[in-house]
N, C-alpha and C positions, 0 to 999 in steps of 0.2 A: 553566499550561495551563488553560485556559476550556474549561467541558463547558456542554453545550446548555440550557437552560432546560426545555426540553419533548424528552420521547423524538422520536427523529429515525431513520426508517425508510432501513434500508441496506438494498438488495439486491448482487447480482455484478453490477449494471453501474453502479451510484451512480458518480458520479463523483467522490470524496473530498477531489480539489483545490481542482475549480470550486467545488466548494459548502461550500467551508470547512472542512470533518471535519474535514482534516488541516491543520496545519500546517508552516511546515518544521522546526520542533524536533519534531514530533511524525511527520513524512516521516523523519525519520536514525533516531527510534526504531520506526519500523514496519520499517525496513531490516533493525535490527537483531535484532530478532523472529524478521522471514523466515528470516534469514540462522541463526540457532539450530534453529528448526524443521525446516529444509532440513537442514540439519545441516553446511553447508558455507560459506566466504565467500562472495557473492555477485561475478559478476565485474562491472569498472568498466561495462562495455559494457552490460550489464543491468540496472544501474539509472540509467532516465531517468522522468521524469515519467509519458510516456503507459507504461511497462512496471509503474508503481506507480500509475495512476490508477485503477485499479476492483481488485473482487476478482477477478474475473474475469483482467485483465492480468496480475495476477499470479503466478495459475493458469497461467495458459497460457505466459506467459515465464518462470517461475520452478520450477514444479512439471511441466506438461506438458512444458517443455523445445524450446517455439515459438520 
């Protein structure tokens, strides 16, 4: 995995796909994170792109339960 040359400013709505952050070895281990944090497996249905593309998405599909 490649990290950025120069600090690279995230907020909760960066978009972590379009802009590269993530990749997809690095999309199955953000999954996996969640998914520890949360404290539960994530279901199929809830992990799509735009429910993992911001922090924010996240939040709201994951933690707030959107």
């Amino acid at each position: 995995m490649e990290l950025h040359d120069e600090p690279v400013e995230v907020n909760d709505d960066t978009d972590l796909i379009e802009s590269g952050l993530v990749s997809s070895l690095q999309f199955v281990s953000m999954v996996v994170e969640i998914e520890k944090i949360h404290g539960m497996p994530l279901a199929p249905g809830d992990i799509t792109i735009n429910s993992m593309r911001s922090i924010r998405a996240v939040d709201d599909k994951i933690f707030q339960g959107q």
